[in-house]
C-alpha positions as CSV (number, residue, x, y, z in Angstrom):
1,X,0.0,0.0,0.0
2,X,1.2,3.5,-0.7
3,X,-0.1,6.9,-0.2
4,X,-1.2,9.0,2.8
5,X,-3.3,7.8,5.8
6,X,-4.1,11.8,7.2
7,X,-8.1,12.9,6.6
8,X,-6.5,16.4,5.4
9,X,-9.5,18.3,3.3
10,X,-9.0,18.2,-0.6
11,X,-8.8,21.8,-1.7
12,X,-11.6,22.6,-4.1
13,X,-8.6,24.1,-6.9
14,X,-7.4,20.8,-7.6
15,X,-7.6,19.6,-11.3
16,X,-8.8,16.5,-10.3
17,X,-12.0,17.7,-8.9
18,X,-12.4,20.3,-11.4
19,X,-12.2,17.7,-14.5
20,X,-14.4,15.3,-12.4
21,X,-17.1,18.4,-11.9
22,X,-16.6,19.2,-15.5
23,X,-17.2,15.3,-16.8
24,X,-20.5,15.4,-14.8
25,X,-21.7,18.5,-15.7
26,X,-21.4,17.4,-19.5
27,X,-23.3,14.4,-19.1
28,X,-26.2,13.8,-21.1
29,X,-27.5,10.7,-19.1
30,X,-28.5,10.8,-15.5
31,X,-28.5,6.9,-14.8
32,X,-25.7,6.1,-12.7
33,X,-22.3,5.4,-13.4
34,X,-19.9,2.7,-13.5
35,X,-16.2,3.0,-12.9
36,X,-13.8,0.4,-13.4
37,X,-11.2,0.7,-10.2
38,X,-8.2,-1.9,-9.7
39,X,-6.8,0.1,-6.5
40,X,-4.0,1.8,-8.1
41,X,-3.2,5.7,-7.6
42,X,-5.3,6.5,-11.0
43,X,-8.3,4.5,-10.7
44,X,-8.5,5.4,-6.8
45,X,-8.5,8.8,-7.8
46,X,-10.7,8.8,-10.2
47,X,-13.7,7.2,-7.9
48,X,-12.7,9.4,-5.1
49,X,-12.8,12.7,-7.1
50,X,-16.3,11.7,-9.4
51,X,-18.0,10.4,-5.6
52,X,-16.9,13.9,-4.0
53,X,-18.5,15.5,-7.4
54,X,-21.4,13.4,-8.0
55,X,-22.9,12.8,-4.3
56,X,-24.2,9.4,-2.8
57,X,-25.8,7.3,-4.6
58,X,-24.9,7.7,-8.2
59,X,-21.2,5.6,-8.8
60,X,-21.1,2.2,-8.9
61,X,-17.1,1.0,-8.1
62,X,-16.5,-2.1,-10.7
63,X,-13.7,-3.9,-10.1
64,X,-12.2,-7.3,-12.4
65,X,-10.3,-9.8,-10.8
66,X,-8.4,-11.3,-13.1
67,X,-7.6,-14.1,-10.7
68,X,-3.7,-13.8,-12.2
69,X,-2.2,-13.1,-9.1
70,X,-2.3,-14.8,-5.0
71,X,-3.2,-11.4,-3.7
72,X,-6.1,-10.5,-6.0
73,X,-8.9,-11.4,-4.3
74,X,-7.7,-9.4,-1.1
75,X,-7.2,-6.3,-3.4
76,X,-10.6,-6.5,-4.6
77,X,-11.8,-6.6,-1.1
78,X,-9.6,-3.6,-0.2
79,X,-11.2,-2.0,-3.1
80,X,-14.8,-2.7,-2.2
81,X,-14.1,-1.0,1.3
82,X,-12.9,1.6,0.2
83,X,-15.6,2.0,-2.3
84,X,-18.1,2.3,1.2
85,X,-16.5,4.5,2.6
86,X,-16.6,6.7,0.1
87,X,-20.2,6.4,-0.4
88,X,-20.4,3.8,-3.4
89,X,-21.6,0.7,-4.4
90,X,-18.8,-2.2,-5.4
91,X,-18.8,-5.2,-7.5
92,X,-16.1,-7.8,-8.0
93,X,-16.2,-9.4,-11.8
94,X,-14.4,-12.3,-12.4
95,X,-12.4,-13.4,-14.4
96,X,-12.9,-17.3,-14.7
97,X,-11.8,-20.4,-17.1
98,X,-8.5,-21.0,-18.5
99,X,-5.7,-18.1,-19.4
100,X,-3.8,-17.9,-22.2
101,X,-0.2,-19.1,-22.2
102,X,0.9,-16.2,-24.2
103,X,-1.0,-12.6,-25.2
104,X,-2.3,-12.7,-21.2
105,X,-2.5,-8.6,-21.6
106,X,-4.5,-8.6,-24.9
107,X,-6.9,-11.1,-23.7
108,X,-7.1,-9.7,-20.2
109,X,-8.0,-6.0,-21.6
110,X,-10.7,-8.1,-23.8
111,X,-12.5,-9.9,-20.3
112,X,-12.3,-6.2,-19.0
113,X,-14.0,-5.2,-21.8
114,X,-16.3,-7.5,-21.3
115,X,-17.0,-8.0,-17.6
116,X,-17.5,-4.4,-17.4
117,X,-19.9,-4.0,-20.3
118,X,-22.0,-7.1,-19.4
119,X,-21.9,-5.1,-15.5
120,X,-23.2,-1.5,-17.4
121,X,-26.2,-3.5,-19.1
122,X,-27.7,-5.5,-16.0
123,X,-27.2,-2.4,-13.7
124,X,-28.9,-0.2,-16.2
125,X,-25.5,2.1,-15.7
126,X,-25.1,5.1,-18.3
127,X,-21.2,4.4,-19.2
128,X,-18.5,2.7,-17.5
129,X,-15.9,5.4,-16.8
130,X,-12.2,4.3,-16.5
131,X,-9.0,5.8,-15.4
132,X,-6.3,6.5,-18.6
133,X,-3.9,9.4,-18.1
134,X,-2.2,11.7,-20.0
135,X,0.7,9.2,-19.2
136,X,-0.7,6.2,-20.9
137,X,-1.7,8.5,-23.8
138,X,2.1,9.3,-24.2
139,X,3.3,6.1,-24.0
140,X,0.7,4.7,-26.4
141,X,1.6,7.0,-28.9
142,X,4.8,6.4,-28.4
143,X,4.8,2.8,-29.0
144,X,2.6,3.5,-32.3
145,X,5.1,5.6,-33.6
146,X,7.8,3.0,-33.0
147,X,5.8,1.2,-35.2
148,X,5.6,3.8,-37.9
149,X,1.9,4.1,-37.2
150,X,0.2,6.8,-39.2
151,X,-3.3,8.3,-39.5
152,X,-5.9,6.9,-36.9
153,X,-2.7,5.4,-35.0
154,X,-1.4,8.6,-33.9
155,X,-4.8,10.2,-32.5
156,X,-3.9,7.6,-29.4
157,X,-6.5,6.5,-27.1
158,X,-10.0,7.9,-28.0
159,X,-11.7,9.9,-25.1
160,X,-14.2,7.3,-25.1
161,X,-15.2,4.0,-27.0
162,X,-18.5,2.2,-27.6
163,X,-18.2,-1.3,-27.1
164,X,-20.5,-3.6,-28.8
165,X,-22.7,-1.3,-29.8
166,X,-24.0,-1.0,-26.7
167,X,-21.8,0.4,-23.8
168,X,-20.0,3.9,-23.8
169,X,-16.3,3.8,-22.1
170,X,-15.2,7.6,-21.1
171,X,-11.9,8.5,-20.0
172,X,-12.2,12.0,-18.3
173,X,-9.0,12.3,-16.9
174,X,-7.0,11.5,-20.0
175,X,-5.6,15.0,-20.0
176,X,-4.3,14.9,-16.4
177,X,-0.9,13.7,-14.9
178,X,-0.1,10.9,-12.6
179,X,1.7,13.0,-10.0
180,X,-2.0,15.3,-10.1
181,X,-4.0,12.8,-9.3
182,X,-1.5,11.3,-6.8
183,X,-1.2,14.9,-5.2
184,X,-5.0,14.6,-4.8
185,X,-5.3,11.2,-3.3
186,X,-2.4,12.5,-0.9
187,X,-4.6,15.7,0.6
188,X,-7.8,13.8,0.3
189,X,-5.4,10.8,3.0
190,X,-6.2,8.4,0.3
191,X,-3.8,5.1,-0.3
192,X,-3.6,2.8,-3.4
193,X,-1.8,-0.3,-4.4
194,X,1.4,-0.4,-6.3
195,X,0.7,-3.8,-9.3
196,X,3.6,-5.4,-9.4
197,X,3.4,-5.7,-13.1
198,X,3.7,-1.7,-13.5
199,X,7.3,-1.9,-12.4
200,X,8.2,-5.0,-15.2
201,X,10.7,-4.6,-17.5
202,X,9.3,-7.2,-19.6
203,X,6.4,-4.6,-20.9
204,X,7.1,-2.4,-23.5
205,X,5.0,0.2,-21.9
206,X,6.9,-0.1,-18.3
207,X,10.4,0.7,-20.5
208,X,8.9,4.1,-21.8
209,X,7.6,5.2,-18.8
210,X,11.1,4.4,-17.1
211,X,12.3,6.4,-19.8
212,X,10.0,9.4,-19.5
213,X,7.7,10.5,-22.5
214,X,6.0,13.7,-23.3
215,X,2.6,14.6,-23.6
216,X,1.0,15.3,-26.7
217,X,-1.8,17.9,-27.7
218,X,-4.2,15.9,-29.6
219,X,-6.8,18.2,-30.2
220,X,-5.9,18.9,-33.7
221,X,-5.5,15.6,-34.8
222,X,-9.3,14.4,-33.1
223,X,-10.9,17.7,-34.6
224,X,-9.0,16.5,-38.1
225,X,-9.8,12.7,-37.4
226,X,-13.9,13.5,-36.7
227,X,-14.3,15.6,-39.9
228,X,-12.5,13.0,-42.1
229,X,-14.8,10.3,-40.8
230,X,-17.8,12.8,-41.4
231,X,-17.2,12.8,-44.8
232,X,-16.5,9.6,-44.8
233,X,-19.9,8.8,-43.5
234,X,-21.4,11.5,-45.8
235,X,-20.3,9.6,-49.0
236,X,-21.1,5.6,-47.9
237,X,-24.6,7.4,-47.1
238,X,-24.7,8.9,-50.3
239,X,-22.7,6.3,-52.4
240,X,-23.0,2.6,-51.2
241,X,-25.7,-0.1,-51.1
242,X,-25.5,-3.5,-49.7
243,X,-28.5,-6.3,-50.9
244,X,-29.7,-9.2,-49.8
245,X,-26.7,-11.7,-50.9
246,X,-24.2,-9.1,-48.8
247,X,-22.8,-7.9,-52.1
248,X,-21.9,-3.9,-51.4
249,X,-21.5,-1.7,-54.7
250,X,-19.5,2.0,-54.5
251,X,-20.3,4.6,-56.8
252,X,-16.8,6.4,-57.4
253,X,-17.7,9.0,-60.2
254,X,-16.3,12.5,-59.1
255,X,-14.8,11.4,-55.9
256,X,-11.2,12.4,-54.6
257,X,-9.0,9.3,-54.3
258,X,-8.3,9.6,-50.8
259,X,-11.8,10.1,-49.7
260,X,-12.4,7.0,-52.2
261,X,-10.3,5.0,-50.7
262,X,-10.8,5.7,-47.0
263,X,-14.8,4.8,-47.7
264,X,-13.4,1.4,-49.3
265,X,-11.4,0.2,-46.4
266,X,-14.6,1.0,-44.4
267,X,-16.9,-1.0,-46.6
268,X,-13.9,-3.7,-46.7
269,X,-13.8,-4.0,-43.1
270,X,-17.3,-4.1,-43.0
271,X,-17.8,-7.3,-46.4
272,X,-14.8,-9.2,-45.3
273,X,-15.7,-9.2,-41.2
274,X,-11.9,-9.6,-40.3
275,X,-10.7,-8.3,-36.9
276,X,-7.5,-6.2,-38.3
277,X,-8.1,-3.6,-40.8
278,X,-6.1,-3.5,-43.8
279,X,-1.8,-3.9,-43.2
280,X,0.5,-1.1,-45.8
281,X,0.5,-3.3,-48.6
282,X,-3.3,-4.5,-48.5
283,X,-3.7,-0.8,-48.6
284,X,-1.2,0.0,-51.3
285,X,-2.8,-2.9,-53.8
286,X,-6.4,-1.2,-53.4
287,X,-4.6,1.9,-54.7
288,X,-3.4,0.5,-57.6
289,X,-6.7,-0.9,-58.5
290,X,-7.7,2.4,-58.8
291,X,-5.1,4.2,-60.4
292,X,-5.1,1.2,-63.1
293,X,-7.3,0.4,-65.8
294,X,-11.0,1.2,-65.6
295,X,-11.2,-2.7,-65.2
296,X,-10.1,-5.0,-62.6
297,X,-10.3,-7.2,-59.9
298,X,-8.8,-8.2,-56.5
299,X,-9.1,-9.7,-53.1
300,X,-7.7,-8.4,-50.1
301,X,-8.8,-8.3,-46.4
302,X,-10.7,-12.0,-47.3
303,X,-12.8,-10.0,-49.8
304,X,-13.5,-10.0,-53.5
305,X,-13.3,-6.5,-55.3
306,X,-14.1,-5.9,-58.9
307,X,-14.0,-2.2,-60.2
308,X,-15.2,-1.7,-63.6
309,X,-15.3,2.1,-64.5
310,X,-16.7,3.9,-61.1
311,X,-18.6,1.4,-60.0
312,X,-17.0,-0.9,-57.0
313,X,-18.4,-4.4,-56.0
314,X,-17.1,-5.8,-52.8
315,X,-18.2,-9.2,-51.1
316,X,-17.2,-11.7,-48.8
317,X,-14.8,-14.2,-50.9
318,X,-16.3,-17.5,-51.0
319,X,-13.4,-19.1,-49.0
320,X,-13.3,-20.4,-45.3
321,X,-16.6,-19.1,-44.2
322,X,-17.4,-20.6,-40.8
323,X,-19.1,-23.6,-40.2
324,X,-20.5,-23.6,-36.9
325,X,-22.7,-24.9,-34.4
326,X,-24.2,-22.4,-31.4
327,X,-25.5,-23.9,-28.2
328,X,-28.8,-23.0,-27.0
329,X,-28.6,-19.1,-25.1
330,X,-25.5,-18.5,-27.0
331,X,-24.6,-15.1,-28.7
332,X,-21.8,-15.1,-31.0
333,X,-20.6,-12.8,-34.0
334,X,-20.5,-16.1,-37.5
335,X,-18.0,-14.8,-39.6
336,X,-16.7,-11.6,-38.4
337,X,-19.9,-10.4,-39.8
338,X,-22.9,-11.6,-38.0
339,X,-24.0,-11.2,-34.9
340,X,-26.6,-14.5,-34.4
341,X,-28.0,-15.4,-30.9
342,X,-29.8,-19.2,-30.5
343,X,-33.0,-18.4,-28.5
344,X,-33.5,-22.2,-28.6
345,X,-33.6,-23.4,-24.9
346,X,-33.1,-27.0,-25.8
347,X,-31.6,-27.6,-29.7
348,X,-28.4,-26.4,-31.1
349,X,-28.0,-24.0,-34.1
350,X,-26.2,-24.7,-37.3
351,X,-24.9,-22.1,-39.7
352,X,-22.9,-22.4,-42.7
353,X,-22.4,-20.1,-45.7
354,X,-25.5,-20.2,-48.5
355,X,-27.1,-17.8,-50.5
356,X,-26.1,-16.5,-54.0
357,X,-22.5,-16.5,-53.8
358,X,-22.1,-19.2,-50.2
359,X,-21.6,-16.1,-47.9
360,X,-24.6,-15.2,-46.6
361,X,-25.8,-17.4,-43.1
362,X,-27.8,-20.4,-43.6
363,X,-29.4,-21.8,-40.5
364,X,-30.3,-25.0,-40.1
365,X,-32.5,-25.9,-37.0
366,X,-33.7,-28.9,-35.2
367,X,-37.2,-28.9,-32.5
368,X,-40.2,-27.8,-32.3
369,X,-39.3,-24.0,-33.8
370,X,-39.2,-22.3,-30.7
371,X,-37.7,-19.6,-30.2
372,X,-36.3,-18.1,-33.1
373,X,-32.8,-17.1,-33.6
374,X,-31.8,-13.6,-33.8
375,X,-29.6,-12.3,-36.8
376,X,-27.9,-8.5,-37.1
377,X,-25.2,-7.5,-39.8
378,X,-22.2,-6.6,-38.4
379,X,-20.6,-3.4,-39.2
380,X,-16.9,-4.7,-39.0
381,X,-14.4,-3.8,-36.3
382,X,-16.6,-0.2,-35.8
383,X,-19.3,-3.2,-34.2
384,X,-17.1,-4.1,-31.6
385,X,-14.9,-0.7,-30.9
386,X,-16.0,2.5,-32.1
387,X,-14.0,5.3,-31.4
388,X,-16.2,8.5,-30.3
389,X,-14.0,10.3,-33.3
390,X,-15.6,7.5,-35.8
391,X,-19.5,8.1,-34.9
392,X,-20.8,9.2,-38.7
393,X,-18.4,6.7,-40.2
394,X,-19.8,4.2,-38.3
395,X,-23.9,5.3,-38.5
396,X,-23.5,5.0,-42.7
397,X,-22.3,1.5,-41.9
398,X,-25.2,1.1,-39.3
399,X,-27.5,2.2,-43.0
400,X,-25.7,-0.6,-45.2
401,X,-27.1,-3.0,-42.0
402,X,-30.3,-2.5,-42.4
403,X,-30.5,-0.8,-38.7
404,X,-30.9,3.2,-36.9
405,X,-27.6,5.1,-35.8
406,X,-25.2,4.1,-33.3
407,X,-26.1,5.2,-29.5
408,X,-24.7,8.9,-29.0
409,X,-21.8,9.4,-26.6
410,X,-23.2,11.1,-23.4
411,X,-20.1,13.1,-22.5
412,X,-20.9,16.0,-24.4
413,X,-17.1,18.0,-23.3
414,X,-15.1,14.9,-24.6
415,X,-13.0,17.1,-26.9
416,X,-11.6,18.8,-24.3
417,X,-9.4,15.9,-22.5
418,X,-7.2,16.6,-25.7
419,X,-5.0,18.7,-24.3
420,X,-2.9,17.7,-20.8
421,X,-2.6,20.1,-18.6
């Protein structure tokens, strides 16, 4: 445990209560709220600063147990204390069944993920709220750039994701320092636990921020990032349809090629349902299809494009699509591209790809016809993260599904955690 154990007042001036007044004040939602707290100095701040701001009552302290460490459990329960006495309610979510042998931080950030969304939708909570810092978005960016990242790489971690489709994550203190927030916890006689795994050299991110990187001022770059995907949205609205086999066609006449080809990666990641985007040289070969003749043909990203003056057709290539069973209650997303839920409560579910050109889901089922199953087209990675800067990239999409807009962020002021201070 570090920290202070004094009851010294917290000055009013400090910029962690001030960005935690100025989150809740530019709310749009008055349901409560959930943040994620592990017991370290930033999360412990963060619920300390948004309970002093929003009153009793209205935070819910979530907290995952990843079960990868002895002491875990007893964190948790340190956490949930603390949580009382500062006037919230606690859960503990856990992380249960086998780990992975390698990738353990990927696919732990992915049970967070998660945990805390399937938490925000049975407690009916408005957004989960986590701790980030202007420290993590330094050291993000700079591992991006050590990996000649460009464009939507080096906006760094959005100000707040939708997961899902369904659950907002905000990050209000994204702008703030780690020594302002321990300050804070210090006047306030607040402790916090030191993870073991901050201080390991084995993590890329522990090296830089031995090292010591600067903050950024991302501003700019969101601002520039939001527009692009505006027009983006603008032309798939105006441009693209999708029909009943999953075949999408793009209208290019009169359109600039980088707008062109940013609205084709979209509708890419959306027909071929992969989990990366495009890599430099998928992106590279979709240029030259375009700056070729006014005929041809190519398959990147697991789909088939044909471009024959300036009109585009993209589908699903025929290959490897997923033959699956789904047990009865089961959700799961077929393909990359369907989201399909067996309401069945006794028989299984059996999909495999039919239609026109063997891409489309064909469901085979067995009983009495009970509950029917529920299908949704996916919108490609925007589906399962969506960026706040991505929203009218991401609705067009939501048109080429068949279904209304994306929910709206509540946090109104996001913009503003752009800049640390």
């Amino acid at each position: 445990m570090a920290g202070s154990s004094s009851d010294a007042a917290q000055p009013d001036g400090s910029p962690v209560l001030r960005a935690a007044a100025r989150f809740l004040n530019s709310l749009s939602d008055s349901r409560a709220i959930g943040v994620a707290i592990s017991g370290g100095s930033d999360s412990t701040g963060l619920l300390s600063a948004l309970c002093r701001s929003a009153g009793h009552g209205r935070i819910v302290a979530l907290t995952v147990d990843h079960g990868l460490r002895p002491q875990s459990g007893a964190e948790a329960k340190h956490v949930a204390g603390l949580a009382e006495r500062l006037g919230a309610r606690h859960e503990t979510l856990h992380w249960l069944g086998a780990k992975p042998k390698t990738g353990i931080q990927a696919a732990a950030r992915q049970a967070r993920y998660a945990l805390l969304s399937g938490a925000a939708r049975r407690l009916d909570l408005c957004a989960i709220v986590t701790a980030h810092t202007a420290g993590d978005q330094a050291e993000t960016l700079a591992m991006r750039q050590a990996r000649s990242s460009e464009g939507e790489g080096l906006t760094g971690i959005p100000p707040a994701t939708l997961y899902d489709e369904a659950v907002w994550f905000l990050r209000p203190f994204l702008h703030l320092s780690r020594a302002a927030i321990r300050a804070h916890l210090s006047a306030s006689g607040l402790g916090w636990i030191d993870d073991p795994s901050n201080g390991d050299r084995r993590f890329e991110r522990v090296r830089l921020r031995e090292a010591g990187v600067a903050a950024e001022n991302l501003t700019a770059r969101w601002r520039s990032r939001t527009q692009r995907a505006a027009e983006a949205g603008e032309a798939i609205g105006a441009r693209a349809v999708r029909d009943e086999d999953d075949l999408f066609r793009f209208d290019l006449s009169g359109l600039d090629r980088d707008l062109a080809l940013d609205c084709l990666r979209s509708l890419i990641d959306m027909a071929g349902g992969r989990a990366r985007g495009l890599d430099r040289h998928g992106r590279e070969r979709l240029g030259e299809l375009l700056d070729g003749s006014d005929v041809g043909r190519l398959t990147v990203g697991r789909v088939l494009i044909q471009h024959r003056g300036s009109d585009i057709a993209l589908r699903r290539e025929r290959r490897n699509v997923a033959e699956i069973s789904i047990e009865p209650g089961r959700r799961i997303l077929w393909d990359g591209r369907y989201r399909i839920e067996n309401r069945d409560p006794v028989e299984c579910l059996s999909i495999a790809g039919g239609g026109r050109y063997g891409i489309s889901p064909e469901l085979v089922r067995k009983g009495d016809g009970s509950g029917a199953p529920e299908i949704a087209r996916s919108c490609g990675r925007l589906s399962r993260l969506m960026p706040v800067f991505e929203a009218a990239r991401a609705d067009a999409l939501g048109g080429l599904a068949g279904r209304m807009r994306f929910p709206r962020c509540p946090w109104r002021d996001w913009m503003a955690v752009g800049e640390p201070i």
